[in-house]
ZAMARGU-4260 file (C-alpha; in steps of 0.2 Angstrom, whole numbers, plus 5000, padded with zeros to 4 digits):
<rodrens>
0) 5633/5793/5930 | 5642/5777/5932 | 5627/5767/5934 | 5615/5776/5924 | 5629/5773/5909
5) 5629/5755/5913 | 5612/5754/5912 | 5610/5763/5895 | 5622/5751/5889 | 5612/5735/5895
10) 5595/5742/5887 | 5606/5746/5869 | 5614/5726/5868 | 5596/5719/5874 | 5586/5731/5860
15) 5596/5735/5847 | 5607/5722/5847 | 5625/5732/5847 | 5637/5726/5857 | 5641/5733/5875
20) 5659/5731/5875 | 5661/5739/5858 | 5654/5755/5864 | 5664/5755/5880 | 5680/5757/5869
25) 5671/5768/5859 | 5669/5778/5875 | 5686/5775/5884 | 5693/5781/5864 | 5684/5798/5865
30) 5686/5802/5883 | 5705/5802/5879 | 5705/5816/5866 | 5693/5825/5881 | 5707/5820/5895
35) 5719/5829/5886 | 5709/5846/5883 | 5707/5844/5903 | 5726/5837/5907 | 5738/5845/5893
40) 5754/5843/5900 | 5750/5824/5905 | 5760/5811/5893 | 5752/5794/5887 | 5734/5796/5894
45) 5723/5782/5894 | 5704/5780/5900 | 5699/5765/5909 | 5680/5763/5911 | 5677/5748/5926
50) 5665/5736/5917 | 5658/5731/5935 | 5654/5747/5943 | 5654/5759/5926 | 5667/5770/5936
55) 5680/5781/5925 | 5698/5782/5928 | 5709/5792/5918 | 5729/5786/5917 | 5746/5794/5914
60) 5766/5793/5914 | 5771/5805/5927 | 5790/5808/5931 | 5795/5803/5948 | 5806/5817/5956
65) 5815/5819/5970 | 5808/5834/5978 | 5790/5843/5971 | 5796/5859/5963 | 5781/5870/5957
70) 5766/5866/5950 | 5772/5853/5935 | 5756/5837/5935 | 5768/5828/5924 | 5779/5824/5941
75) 5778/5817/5957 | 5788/5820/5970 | 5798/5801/5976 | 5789/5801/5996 | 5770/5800/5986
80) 5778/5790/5974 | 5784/5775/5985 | 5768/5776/5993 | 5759/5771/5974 | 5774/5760/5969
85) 5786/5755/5985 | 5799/5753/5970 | 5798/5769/5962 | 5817/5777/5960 | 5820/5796/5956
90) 5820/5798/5936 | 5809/5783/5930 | 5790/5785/5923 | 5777/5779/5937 | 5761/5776/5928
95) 5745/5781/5940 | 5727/5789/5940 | 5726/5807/5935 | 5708/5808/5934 | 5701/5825/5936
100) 5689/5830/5951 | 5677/5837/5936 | 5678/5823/5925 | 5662/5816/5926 | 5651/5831/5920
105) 5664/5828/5905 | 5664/5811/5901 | 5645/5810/5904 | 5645/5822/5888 | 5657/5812/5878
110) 5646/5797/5882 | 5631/5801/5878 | 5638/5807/5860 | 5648/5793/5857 | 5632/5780/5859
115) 5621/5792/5849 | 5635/5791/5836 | 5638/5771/5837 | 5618/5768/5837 | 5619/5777/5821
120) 5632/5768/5811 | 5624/5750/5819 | 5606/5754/5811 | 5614/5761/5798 | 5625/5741/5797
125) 5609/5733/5800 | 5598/5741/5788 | 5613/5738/5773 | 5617/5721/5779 | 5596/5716/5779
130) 5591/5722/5762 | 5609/5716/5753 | 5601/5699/5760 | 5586/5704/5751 | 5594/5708/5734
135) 5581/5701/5722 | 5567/5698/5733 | 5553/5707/5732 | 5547/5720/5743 | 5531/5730/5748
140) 5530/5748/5755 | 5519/5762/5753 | 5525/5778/5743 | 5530/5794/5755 | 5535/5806/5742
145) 5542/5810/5725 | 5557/5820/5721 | 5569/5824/5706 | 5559/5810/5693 | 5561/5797/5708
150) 5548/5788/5720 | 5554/5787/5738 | 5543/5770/5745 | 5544/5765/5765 | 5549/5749/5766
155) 5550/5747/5786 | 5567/5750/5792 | 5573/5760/5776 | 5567/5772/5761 | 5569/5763/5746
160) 5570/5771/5726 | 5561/5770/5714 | 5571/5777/5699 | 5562/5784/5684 | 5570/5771/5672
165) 5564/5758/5684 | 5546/5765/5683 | 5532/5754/5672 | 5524/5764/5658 | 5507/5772/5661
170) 5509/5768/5681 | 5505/5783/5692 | 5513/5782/5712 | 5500/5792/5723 | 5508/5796/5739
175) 5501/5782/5751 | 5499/5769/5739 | 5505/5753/5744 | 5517/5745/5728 | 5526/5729/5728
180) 5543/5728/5719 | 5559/5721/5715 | 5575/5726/5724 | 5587/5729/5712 | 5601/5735/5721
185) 5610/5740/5739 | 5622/5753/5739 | 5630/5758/5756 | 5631/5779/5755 | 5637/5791/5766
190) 5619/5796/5772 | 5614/5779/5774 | 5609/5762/5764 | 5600/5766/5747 | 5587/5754/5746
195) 5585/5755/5724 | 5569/5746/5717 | 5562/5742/5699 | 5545/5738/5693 | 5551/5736/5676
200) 5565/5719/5679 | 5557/5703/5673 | 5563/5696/5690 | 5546/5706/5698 | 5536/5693/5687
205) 5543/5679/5693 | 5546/5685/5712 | 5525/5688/5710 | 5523/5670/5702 | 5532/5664/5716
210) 5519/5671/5728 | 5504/5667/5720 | 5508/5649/5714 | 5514/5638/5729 | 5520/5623/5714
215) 5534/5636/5709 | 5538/5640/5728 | 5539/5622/5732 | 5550/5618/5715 | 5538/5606/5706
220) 5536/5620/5692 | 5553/5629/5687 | 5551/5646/5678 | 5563/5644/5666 | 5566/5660/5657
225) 5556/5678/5655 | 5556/5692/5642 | 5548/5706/5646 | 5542/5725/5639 | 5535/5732/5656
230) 5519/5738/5655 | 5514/5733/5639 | 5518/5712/5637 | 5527/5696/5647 | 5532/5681/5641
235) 5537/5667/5655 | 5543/5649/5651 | 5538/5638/5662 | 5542/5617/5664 | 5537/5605/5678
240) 5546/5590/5685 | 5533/5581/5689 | 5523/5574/5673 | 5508/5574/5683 | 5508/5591/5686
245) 5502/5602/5671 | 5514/5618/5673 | 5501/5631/5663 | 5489/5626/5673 | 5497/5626/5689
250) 5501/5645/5684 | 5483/5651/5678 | 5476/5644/5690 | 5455/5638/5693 | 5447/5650/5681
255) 5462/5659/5678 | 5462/5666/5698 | 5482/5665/5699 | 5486/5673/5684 | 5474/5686/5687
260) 5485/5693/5704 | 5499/5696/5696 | 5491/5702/5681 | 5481/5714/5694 | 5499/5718/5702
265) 5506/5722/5687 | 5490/5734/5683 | 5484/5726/5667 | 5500/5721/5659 | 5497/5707/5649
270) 5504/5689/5652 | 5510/5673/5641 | 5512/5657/5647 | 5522/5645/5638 | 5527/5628/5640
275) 5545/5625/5641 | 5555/5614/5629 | 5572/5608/5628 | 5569/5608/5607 | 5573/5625/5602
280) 5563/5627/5587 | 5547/5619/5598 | 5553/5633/5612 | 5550/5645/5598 | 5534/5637/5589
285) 5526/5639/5611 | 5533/5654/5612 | 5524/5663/5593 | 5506/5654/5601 | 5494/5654/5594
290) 5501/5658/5577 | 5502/5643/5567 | 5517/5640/5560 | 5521/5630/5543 | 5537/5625/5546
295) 5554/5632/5559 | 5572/5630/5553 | 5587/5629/5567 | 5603/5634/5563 | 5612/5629/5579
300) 5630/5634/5575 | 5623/5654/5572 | 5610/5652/5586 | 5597/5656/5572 | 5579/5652/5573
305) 5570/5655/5554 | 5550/5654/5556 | 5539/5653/5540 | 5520/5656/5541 | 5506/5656/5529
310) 5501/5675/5524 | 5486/5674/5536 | 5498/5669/5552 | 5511/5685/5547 | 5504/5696/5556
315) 5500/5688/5572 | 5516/5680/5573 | 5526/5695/5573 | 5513/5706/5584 | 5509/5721/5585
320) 5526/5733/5584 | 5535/5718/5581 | 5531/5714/5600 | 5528/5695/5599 | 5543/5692/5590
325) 5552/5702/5599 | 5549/5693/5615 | 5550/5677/5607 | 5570/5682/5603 | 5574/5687/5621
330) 5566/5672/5630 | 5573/5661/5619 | 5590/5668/5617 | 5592/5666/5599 | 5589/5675/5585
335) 5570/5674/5577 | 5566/5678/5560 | 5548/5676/5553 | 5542/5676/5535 | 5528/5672/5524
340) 5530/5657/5512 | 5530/5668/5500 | 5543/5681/5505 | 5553/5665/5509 | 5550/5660/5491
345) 5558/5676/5487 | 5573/5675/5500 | 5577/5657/5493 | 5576/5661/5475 | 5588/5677/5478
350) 5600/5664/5487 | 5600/5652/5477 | 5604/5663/5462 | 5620/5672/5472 | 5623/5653/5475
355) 5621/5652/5455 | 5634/5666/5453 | 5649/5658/5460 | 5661/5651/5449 | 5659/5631/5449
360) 5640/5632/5454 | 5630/5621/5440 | 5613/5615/5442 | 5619/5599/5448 | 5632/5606/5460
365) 5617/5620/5467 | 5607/5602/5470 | 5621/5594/5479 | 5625/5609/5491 | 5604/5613/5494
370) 5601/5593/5498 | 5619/5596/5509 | 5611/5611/5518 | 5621/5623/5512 | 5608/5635/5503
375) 5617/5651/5504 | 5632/5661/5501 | 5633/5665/5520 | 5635/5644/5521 | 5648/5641/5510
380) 5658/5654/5516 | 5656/5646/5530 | 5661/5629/5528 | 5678/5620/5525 | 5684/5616/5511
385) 5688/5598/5517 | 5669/5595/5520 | 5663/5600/5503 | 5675/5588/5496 | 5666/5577/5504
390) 5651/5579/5492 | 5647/5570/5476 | 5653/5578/5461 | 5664/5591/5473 | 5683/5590/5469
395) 5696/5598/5479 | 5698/5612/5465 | 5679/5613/5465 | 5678/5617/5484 | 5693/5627/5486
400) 5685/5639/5474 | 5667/5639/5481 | 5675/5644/5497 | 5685/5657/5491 | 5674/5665/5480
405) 5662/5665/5491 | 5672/5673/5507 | 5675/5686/5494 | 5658/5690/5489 | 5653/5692/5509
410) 5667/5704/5510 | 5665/5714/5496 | 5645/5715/5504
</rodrens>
């Protein structure tokens, strides 16, 4: 057994890369519990395992007497103990091998248990500590089966999940389809590492752009933001660092070859590649293409974006369900309004007559605050009272009670 263990040990570090000595305590720890099933009596046992020859020798504190009386393992008689220790002395602890004739069969049995155990909790380390490496990445399996909503994909060295709410809409998962996806999360459960996927995260967009156009893998071209209603529509920003290098281009591709992949991965899902700008309200106007747009009002300090189109653009602007705009919003970060100029027409008359109904508002003070930019009640309320002094035909009276009134009429809202 002492060589064949050895040996075991040797092929274990070389293939599955756990550490021999590790085990070997591992080992030595459980033949303890087994050595004291065998040796009851014995007191502070320990289990040596030679790391040269693989041979087992079990270790105790035995009680030096001096005369053997009876059957007691826990004591020596002093003659055998002088001939272990020539300074043993009647009444002291003498620490020496104990080890069973029929250990071997034993520890043979705690062994191989043992290493089964630890190769178990090492692929189990392995497998957790590769795919929290790989958190996301994207990955490729093929689908082994379904269960409870979910689909389990083999990725190689684990099972991965695909939960329902990661699911794209109107995909179907055949069992033995191959699937690429995003790894979403790692958790570390008792029955192993839980591998959880998503086809729905806007990172699988970009991980797939990654792949297909090498500019984006080598850095020239940066993704800079995605928004994204899985299965149905995408929207992905894109800039380059190099002026030479057009970054729409570089993502579609000769004849459109590179967009098509990931469209194909994606099973359909539509695309939108727009050019990146520092300018929000250029940001926006790439974002809404190819709706033409009359003009596009920033408000910076409420992170507002106000888009007015012709009656003709409306509809494409917004998209269908609202889609377009939508999209535009959460790639951009801000909030997108779009109107008609005529609805607008409307909004502005409305707000400039609740402007009217504040107490000091005359035509020619509404034409001051409009050329000043502050056209609506929501303004005002916002302003200080020290910056409206500051306008012609403004006193401090005058702005102190444009403020006022006009926090008032937002609460009372």
């Amino acid at each position: 057994m002492n060589g064949e263990l050895l040996s075991v040990l040797e092929y274990i570090e070389r293939e599955k890369g756990i550490n021999r000595e590790t085990i070997l305590e591992a080992v030595e720890s459980s033949l303890v519990s087994a050595s004291k099933k065998t040796l009851p009596s014995a007191r502070n046992l320990s289990v040596q395992i030679d790391r040269q020859t693989g041979g087992i020798h079990v270790f105790a504190d035995v009680l030096v007497v001096p005369e053997k009386t009876g059957d007691f393992p826990d004591t020596i008689p002093l003659l055998r103990a002088l001939e272990v220790d020539p300074n043993a002395k009647a009444g002291e602890q003498l620490r020496m091998e104990v080890t069973p004739h029929d250990f071997g069969r034993i520890a043979a049995q705690t062994a191989k248990q043992v290493i089964i155990q630890r190769l178990r909790e090492a692929e189990k380390t392995l497998v957790f500590d590769e795919f929290k490496e790989r958190v996301g990445t994207l990955v490729t399996g093929s689908v082994r089966r379904h269960g409870h909503g979910a689909v389990i994909v083999d990725v190689g060295r684990a099972e991965a999940i695909l939960p329902a709410r990661e699911q794209c809409f109107g995909e179907r998962y055949p069992i033995g389809s191959r699937i690429s996806a995003y790894v979403l999360e790692v958790k570390d459960a008792i029955k192993g590492p839980e591998v959880i996927i998503s086809r729905t995260h806007p990172g699988l967009v970009e991980r797939l752009f990654e792949l297909e156009i090498p500019e984006i893998s080598d850095g020239v071209v940066q993704v800079k933001g995605i928004a994204r209603e899985a299965g149905h529509r995408t929207k992905i920003a894109v800039h380059s660092t190099d002026e030479k290098v057009d970054p729409i281009g570089a993502c579609v591709g000769l004849r459109g070859a590179r967009v098509k992949n990931v469209v194909r991965e994606l099973n359909g899902e539509k695309i939108d590649i727009i050019k990146w700008s520092e300018d929000t309200g250029t940001y926006v106007g790439n974002a809404l293409s190819p709706a033409k747009l009359k003009k596009v009002q920033v408000n910076e300090a409420e992170q507002t974006v106000t888009v007015i189109v012709s009656e003709d653009q409306l509809s494409l602007a917004i998209g269908k369900k609202g889609q377009n705009a939508r999209l535009t919003a959460k790639l951009v970060g801000w909030r997108v309004d779009i109107f008609s100029e005529e609805k607008m027409r409307e909004l502005q008359a409305i707000q400039t007559q609740r402007v009217l109904e504040l107490p000091g508002v005359e035509e020619k003070v509404l034409e001051v605050l409009r050329q000043a930019g502050y056209t609506t009640v929501s303004a005002i309320a916002g302003a200080s009272e020290e910056d409206l002094e500051k306008l012609p035909g403004v006193d401090k009276a005058t702005a102190e009670k444009l403020v006022k009134a006009a926090r008032e009429t937002l609460q009372g809202e």
